[in-house]
ZAPA-155856 format. One line per 2 residues: for each residue x, y, z of N, C-alpha, C. Coordinates in steps of 0.2 Angstrom, whole numbers, plus 2048, in hexadecimal, padded with zeros to 3 digits. Layout:
X:Y:Z:X:Y:Z:X:Y:Z  ...
***
This chain:
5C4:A28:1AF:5C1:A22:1AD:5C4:A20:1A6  5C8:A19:1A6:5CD:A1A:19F:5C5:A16:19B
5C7:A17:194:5C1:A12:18E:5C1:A0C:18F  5C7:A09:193:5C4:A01:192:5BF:A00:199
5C1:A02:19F:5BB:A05:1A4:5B4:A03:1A3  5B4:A0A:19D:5AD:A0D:19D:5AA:A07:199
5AE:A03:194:5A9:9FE:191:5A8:9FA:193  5AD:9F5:19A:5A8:9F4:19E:5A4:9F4:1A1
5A3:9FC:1A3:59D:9FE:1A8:598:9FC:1A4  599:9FE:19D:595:9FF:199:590:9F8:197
596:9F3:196:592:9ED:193:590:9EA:199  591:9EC:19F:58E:9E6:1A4:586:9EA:1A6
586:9F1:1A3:57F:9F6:1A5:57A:9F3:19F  57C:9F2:19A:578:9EE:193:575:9E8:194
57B:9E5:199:578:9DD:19B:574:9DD:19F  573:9E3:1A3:56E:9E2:1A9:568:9E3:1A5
568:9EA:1A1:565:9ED:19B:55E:9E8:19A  564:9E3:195:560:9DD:192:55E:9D8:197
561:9D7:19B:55E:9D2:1A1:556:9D6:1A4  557:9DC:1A4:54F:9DD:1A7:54A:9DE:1A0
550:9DE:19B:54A:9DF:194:545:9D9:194  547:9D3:194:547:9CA:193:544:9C9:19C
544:9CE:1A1:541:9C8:1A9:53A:9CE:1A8  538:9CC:1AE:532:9D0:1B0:531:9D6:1B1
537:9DA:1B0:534:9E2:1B2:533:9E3:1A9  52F:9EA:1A7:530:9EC:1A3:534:9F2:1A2
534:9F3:19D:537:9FC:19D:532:A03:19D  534:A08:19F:52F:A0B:1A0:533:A12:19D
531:A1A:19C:534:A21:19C:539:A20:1A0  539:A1F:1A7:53C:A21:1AC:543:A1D:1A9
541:A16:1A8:548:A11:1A8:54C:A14:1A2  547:A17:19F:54B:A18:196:551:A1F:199
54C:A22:19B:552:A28:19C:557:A27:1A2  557:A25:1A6:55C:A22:1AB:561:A1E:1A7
55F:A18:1A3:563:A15:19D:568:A19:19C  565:A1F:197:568:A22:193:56D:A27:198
56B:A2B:19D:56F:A2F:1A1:571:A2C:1A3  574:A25:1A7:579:A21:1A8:57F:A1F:1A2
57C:A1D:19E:581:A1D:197:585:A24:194  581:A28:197:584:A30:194:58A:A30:19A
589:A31:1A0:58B:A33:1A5:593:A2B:1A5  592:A27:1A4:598:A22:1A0:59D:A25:19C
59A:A2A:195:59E:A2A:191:59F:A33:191  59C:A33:197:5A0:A3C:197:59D:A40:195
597:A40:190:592:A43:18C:58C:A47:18D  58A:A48:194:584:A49:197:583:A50:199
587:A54:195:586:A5A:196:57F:A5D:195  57F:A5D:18D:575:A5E:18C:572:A5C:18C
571:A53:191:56A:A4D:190:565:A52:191  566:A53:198:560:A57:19C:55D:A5C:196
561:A61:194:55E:A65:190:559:A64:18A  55C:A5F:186:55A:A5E:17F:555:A57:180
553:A51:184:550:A4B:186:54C:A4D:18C  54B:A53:192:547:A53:194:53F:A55:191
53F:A5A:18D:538:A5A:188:537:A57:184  53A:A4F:183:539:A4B:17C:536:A46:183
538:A43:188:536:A41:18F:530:A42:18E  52D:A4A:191:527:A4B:193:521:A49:18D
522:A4B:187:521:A4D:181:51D:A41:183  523:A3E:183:520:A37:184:51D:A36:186
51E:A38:18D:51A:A36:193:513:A38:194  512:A3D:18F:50B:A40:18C:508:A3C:18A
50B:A3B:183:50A:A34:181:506:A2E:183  50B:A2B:187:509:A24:18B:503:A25:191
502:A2D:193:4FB:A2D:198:4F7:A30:192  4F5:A32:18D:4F1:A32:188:4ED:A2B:184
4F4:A28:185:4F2:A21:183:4EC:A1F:187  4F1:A1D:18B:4EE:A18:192:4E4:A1B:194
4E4:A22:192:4DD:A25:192:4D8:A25:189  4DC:A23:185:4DA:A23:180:4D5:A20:17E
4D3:A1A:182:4CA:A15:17F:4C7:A19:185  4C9:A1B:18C:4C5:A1F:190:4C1:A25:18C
4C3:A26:188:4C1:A2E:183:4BB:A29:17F  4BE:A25:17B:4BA:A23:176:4B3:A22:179
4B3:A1D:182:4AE:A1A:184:4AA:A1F:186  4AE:A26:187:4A8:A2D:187:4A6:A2F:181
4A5:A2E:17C:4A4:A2F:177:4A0:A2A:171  49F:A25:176:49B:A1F:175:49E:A1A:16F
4A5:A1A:16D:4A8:A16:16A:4AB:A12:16C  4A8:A0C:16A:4AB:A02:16C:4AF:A02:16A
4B3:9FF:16B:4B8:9FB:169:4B6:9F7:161  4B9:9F7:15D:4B8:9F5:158:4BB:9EF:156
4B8:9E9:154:4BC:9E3:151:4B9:9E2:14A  4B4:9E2:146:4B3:9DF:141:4B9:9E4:13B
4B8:9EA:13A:4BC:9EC:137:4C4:9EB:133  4C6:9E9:13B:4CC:9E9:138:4CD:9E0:139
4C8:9DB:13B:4C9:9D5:13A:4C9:9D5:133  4C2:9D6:132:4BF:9D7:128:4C7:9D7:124
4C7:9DD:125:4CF:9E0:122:4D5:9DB:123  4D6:9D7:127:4DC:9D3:128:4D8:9CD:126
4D1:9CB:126:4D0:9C6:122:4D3:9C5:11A  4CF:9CC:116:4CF:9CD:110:4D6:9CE:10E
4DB:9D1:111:4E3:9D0:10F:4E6:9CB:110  4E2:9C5:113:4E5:9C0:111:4E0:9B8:10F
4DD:9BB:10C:4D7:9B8:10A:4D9:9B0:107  4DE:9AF:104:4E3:9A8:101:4E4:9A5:109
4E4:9A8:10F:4E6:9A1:114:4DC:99F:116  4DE:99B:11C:4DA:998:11D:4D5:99C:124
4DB:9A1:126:4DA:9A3:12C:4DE:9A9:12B  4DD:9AE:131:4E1:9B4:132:4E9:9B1:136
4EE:9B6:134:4F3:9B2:135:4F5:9B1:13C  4F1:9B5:141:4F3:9B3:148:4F0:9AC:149
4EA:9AA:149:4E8:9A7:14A:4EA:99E:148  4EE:9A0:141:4F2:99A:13E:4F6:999:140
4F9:99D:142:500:99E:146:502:998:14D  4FC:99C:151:4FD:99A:158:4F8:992:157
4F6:990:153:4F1:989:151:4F8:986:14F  4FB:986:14B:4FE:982:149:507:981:14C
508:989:14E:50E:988:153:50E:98B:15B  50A:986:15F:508:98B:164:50E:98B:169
50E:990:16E:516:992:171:516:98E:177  512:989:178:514:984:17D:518:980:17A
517:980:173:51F:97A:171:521:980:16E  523:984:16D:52A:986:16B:52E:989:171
535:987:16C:53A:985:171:539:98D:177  53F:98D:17A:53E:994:181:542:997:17C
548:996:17B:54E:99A:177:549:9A0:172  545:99B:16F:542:9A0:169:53E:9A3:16B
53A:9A2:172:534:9A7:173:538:9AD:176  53C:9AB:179:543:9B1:17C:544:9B6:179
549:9B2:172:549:9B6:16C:545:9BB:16B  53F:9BA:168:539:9BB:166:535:9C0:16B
536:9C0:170:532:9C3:177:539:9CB:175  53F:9C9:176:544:9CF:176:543:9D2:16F
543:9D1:16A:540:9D4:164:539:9D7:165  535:9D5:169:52D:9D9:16A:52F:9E0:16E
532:9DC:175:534:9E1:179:537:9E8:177  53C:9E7:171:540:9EC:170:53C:9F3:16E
535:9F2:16C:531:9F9:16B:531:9FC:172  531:9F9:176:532:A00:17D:538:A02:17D
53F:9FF:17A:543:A05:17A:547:A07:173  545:A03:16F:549:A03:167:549:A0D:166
542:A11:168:543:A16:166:546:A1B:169  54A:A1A:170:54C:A1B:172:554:A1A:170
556:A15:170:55C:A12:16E:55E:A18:166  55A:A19:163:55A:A1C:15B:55A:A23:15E
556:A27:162:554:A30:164:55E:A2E:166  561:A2B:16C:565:A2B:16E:56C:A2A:168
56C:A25:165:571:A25:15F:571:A2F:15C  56E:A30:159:56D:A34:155:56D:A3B:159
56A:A3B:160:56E:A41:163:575:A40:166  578:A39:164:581:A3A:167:583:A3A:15E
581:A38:159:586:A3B:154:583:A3F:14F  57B:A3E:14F:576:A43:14B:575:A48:14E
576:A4D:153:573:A51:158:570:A56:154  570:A57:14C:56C:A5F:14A:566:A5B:147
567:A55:148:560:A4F:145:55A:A4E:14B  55C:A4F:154:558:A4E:157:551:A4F:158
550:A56:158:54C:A58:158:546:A55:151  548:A55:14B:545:A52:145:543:A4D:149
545:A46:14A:544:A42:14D:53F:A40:152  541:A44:158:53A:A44:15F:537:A47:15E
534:A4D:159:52F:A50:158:52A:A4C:154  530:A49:14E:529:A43:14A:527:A3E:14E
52B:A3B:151:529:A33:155:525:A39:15A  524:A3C:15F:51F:A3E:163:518:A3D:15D
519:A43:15B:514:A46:154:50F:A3E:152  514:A38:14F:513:A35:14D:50F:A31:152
511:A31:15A:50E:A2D:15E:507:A2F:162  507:A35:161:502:A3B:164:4FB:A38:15E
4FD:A38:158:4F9:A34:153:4F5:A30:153  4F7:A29:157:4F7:A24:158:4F1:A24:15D
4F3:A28:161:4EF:A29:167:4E8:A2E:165  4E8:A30:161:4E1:A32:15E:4DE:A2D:15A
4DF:A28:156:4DE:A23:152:4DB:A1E:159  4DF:A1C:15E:4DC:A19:164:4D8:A1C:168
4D5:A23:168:4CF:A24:168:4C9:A25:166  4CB:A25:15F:4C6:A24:15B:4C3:A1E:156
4CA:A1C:157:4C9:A14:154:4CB:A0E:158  4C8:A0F:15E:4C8:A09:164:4C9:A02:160
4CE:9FE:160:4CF:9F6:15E:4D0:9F4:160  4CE:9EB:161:4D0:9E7:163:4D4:9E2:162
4D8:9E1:168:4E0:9DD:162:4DB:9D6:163  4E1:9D1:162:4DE:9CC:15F:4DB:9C7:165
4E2:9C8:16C:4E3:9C5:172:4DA:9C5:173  4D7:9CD:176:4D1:9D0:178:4CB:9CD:173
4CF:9CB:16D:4C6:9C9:16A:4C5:9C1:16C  4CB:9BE:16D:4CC:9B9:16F:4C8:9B6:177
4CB:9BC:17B:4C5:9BA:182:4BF:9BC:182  4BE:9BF:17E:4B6:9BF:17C:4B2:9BF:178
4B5:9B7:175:4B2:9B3:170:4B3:9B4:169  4B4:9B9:168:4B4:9BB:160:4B7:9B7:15B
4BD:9B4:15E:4C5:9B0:15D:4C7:9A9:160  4C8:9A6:15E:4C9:9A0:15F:4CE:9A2:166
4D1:99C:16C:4D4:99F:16F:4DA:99F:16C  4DE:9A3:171:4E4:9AA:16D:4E7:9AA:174
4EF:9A8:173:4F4:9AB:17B:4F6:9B1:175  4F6:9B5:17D:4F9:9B9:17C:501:9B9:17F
504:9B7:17A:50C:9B5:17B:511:9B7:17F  511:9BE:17B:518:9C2:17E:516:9C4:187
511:9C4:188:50E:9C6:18D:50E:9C1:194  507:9BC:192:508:9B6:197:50B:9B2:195
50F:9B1:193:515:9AA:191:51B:9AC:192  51C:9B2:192:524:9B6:194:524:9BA:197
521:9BF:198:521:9C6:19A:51B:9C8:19E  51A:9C3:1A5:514:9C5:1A8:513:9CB:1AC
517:9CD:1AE:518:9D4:1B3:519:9DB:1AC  517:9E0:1AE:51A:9E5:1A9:51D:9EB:1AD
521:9EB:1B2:526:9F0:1B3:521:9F5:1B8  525:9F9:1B9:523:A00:1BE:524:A07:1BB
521:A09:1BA:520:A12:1B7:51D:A15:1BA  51D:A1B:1B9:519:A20:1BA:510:A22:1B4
513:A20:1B1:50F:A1F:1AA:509:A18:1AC  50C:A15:1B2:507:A0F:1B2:502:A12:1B8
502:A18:1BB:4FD:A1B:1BC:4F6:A1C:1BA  4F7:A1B:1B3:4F3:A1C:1AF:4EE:A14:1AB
4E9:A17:1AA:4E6:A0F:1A7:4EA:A0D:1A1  4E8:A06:1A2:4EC:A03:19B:4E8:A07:196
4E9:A04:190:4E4:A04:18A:4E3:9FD:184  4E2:9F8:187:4E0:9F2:182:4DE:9F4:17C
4DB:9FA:179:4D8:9FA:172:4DE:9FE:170  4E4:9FF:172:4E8:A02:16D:4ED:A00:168
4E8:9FC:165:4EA:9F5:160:4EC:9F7:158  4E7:9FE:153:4E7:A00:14E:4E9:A07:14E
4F0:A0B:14D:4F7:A05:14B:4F9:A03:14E  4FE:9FE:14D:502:9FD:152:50A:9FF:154
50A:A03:157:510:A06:158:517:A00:15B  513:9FA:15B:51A:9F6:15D:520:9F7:156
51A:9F6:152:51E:9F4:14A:51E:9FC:147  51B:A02:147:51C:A0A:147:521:A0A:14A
525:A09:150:528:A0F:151:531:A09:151  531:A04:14F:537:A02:14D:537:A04:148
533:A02:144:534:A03:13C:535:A0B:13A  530:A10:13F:533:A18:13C:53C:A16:140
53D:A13:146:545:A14:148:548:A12:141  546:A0B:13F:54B:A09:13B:54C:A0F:133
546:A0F:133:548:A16:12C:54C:A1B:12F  54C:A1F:133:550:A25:136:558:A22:135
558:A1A:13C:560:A1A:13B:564:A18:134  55F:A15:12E:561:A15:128:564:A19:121
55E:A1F:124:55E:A26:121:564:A2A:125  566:A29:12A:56C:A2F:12D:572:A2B:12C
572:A24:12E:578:A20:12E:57A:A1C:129  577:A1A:125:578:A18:11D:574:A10:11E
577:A0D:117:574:A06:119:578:A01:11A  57D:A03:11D:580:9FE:122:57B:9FD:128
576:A00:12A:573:A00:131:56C:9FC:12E  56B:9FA:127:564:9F8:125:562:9F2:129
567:9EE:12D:566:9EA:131:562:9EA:136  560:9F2:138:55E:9F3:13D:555:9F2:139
552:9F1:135:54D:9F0:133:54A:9E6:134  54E:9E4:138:54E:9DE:13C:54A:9DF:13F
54A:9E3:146:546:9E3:149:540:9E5:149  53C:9EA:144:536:9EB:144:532:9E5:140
536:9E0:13D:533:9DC:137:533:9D5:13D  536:9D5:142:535:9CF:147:531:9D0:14B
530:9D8:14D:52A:9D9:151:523:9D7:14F  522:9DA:146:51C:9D9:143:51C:9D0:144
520:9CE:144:51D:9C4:147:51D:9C4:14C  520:9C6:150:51E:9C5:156:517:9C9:15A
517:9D0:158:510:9D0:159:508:9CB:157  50A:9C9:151:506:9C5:14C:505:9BF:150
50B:9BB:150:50B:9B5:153:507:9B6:15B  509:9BC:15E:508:9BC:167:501:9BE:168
4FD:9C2:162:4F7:9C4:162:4F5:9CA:165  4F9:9CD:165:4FB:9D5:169:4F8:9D9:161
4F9:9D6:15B:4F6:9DA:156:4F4:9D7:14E  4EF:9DB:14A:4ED:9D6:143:4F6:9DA:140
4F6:9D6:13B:4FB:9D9:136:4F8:9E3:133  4F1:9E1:12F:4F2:9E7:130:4F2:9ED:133
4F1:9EB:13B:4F3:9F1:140:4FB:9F3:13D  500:9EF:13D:507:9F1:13B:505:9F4:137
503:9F2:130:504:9F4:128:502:9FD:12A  4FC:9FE:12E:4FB:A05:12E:501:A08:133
501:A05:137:507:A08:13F:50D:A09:138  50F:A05:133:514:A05:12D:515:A0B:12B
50F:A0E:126:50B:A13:125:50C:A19:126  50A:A1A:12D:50A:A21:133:511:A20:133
516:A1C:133:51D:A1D:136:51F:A21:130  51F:A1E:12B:521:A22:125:521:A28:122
51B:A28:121:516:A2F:121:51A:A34:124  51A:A34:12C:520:A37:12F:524:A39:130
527:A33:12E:531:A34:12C:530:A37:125  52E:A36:120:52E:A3B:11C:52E:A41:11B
528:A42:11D:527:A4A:120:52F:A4D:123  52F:A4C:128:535:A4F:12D:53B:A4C:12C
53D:A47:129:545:A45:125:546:A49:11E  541:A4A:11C:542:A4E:114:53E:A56:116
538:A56:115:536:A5B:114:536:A62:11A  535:A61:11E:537:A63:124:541:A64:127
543:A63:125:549:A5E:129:54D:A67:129  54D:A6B:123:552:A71:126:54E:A75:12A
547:A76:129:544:A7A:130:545:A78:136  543:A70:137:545:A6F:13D:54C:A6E:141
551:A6D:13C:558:A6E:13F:55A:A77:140  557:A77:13F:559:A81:13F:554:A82:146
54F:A7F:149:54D:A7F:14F:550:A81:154
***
């Protein structure tokens, strides 16, 4: 198969890529790693996937059925779901507005007038947190490969975190305080106004978890991708901190999160790339 070929193959597999990122299926483990062993298996490379991404795979998928059972825990344990806390907190950090910023947001520019283009936009920037760390695990195992392991051990590490946090600190985004009054009413954007279906997994065997609001890993886990591909690739790639910074409004905007769920999801992402980019980084590449 000569190179121009394969970048065919390539750009037409991307467009479909983005065509289902932007329609009604979602992405799920399954899609992410097919993606990827599709594109290896194009460029000739697919010697190690299986070896070196099969235990980063399960490692997630643990993950995401831990999640999905995470308020089940707390609701044995007799913890509700929490809102005053972290409303309080997002009042007082912004105590100069008149309102919390979702709530200002969607009052004053609510997404039945704005244009489709932007919610488009806007919607593919939200979405990109189902595959952005994926896209960053995989850059960095085709030209960082002794960086991998650093990498899926902190992002798991960092996400397994999360999912303790949402057991024990059940929260409510902002959509949820809204249908049950707390909240002035609130769409929930990225979801009923663009994205009503959410895809097929294995993982969706498991229950949802509407309280896994504090952190918020939309904005965690681009923002730890964007430091890793900054720190390996230089700062020609700072650009890639685009995307975490348009998530943070669009979650805010869409009411899927307060601001400071990001500010702490920010937090836990750093914390951990520190750790394992600096301090850790020769034990773990000698793995």
């Amino acid at each position: 198969m000569n190179k121009k070929f394969r970048i065919l193959i390539f750009s037409i597999f991307v467009i479909l890529i983005l065509y289902l990122n932007i329609s009604t299926r979602g992405f799920s483990v399954e899609m992410i790693m097919i993606s990827i062993y599709f594109s290896l298996l194009i460029f000739g490379v697919s010697k190690n996937f299986l070896k070196d991404w099969i235990p980063f795979l399960i490692g997630f998928w643990g993950y995401e059925s831990t999640r999905g059972i995470a308020d089940d825990f707390a609701s044995m344990l007799g913890i509700k779901p929490n809102f005053n806390i972290v409303f309080n907190l997002e009042k007082s950090l912004f105590f100069f507005l008149k309102d919390v910023p979702t709530i200002l947001l969607q009052q004053n520019f609510p997404f039945s007038e704005m244009p489709k283009f932007f919610l488009i936009t806007l919607f593919f920037f939200y979405s990109s947190f189902f595959w952005i760390w994926a896209g960053t695990a995989f850059l960095i195992w085709l030209k960082k490969p002794e960086y991998f392991k650093n990498f899926v051990t902190s992002f798991l590490l960092m996400s397994f975190f999360g999912n303790f946090v949402f057991a024990f600190f059940p929260t409510m985004p902002p959509w949820y305080a809204s249908q049950i009054g707390k909240l002035p009413e609130l769409e929930r954007v990225m979801w009923s106004a663009i994205f009503p279906n959410h895809g097929v997994s294995f993982v969706s065997f498991w229950d949802s978890n509407d309280f896994a609001a504090f952190p918020s890993h939309h904005f965690g886990w681009t923002f730890f991708s964007a430091l890793w591909i900054t720190k390996l690739f230089g700062k020609k790639w700072v650009w890639s901190f685009i995307f975490p910074f348009v998530i943070l409004f669009s979650i805010v905007y869409g009411a899927e999160h307060y601001f400071v769920d990001a500010v702490f999801g920010g937090i836990i992402s750093f914390v951990f790339f520190r750790i394992f980019s600096k301090n850790s980084l020769e034990y773990f590449a000698r793995i």
